[in-house]
C-alpha positions as CSV (number, residue, x, y, z in Angstrom):
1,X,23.8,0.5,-7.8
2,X,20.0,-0.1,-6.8
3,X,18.3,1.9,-4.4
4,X,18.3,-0.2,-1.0
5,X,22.5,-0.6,-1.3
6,X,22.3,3.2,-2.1
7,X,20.1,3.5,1.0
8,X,21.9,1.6,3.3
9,X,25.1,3.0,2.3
10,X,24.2,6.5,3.5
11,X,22.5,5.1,6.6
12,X,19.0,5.8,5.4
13,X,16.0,3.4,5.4
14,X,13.4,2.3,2.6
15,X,10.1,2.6,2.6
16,X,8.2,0.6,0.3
17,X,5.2,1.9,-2.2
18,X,3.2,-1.2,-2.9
19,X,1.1,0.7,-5.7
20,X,4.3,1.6,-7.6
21,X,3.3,-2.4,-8.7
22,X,1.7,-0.8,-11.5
23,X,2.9,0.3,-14.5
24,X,1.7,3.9,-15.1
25,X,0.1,6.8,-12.8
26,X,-1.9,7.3,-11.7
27,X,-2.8,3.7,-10.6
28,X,-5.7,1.9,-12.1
29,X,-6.6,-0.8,-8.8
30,X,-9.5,-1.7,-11.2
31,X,-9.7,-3.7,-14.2
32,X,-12.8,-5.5,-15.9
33,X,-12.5,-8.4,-14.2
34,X,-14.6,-7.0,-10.7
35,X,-13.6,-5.6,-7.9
36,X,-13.3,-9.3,-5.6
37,X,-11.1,-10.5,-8.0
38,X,-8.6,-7.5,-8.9
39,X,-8.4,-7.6,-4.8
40,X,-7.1,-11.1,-4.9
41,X,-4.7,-10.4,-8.0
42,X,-4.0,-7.4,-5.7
43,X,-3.4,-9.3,-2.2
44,X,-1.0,-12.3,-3.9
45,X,1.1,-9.0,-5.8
46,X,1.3,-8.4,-2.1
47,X,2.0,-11.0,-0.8
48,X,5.4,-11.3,-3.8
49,X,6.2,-8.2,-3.1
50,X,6.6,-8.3,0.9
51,X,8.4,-12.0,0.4
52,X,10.4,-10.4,-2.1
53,X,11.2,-7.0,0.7
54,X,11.9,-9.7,3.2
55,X,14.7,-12.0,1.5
56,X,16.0,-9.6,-0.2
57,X,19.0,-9.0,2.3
58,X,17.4,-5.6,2.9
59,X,14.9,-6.3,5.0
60,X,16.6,-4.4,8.0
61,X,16.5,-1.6,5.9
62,X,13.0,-1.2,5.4
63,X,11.1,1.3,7.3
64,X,7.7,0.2,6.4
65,X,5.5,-0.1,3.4
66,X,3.0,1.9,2.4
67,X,-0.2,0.6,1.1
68,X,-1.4,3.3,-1.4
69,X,-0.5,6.2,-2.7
70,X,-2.7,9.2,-2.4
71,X,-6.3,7.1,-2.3
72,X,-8.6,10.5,-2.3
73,X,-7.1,11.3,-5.4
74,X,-6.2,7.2,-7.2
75,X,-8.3,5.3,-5.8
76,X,-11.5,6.9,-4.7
77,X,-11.5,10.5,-6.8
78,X,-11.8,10.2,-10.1
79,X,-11.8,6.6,-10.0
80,X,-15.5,5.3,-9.0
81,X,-14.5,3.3,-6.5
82,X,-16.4,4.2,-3.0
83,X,-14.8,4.7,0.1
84,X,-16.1,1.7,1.4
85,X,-14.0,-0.8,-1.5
86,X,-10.8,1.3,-0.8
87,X,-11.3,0.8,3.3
88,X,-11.5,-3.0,2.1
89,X,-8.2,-2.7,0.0
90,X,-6.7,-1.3,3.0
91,X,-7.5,-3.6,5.9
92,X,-7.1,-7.0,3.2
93,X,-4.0,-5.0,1.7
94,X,-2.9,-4.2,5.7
95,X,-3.5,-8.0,7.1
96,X,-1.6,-9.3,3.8
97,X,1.5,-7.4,5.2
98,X,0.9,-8.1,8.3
99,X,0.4,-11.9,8.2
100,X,3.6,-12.1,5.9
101,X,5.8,-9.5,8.3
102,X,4.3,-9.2,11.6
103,X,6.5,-6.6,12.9
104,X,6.5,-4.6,9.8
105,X,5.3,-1.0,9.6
106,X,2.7,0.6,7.6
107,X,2.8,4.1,6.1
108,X,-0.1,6.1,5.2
109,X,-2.3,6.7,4.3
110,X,-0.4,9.5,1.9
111,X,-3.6,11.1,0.7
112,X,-3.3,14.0,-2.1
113,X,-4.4,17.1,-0.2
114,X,-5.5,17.2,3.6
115,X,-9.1,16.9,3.9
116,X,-10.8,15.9,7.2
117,X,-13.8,14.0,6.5
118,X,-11.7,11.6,5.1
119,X,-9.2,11.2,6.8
120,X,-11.5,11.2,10.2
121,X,-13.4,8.1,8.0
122,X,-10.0,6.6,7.7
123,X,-8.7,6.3,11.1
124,X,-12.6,5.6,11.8
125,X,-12.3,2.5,9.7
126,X,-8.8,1.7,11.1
127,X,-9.6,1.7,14.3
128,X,-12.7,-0.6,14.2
129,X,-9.8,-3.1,12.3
């Protein structure tokens, strides 16, 4: 049985993790071919993904999606990429879900441990979006 019959057999919803689009964990957003272009690789995964969600005869089921998983720790941490790239991710990786699924939710950001800087940067950046 796959999850989202599983889920809407006990009356639950789905939320779904975008990231968990790559193979291993932690996450690795960044390859060698540059940061524009892993974001457009990125944004047309997306884009499959939220189709996929949306025909899937589950898309009633779905609570939201979120866009990353823990980005203090995967994407910006130990990672190299600034703050300012993964704010970019977000808003590109947000409109992409958006445009697809206008009334769809979004979840997160789940970051790793609570720290307020960033997260007051966050909804800093998300509210200028």
């Amino acid at each position: 049985m796959n999850v989202a019959s599983l889920s809407r057999k006990v009356g639950s919803k789905i939320i779904i993790r975008l990231p968990d689009h790559f193979k291993n964990f932690p996450y690795n957003y960044t390859t060698n071919a540059g940061f524009e272009k892993d974001k457009a690789s990125w944004l047309a995964s997306v884009d499959e993904m939220v189709q996929k969600a949306k025909s899937s005869g589950y898309a009633n089921d779905i609570y939201g999606y979120e866009l990353w998983n823990e980005p203090n720790w995967t994407f910006v941490g130990n990672s190299g990429k600034t703050m300012d790239q993964y704010y970019e991710m977000w808003n590109a990786t947000y409109n992409e879900v958006k445009k697809i699924d206008p009334s769809a939710r979004i979840v997160g950001p789940s970051i790793e441990h609570w720290d307020k800087n960033w997260i007051t940067g966050f909804l800093t950046n998300a509210k200028k979006e």
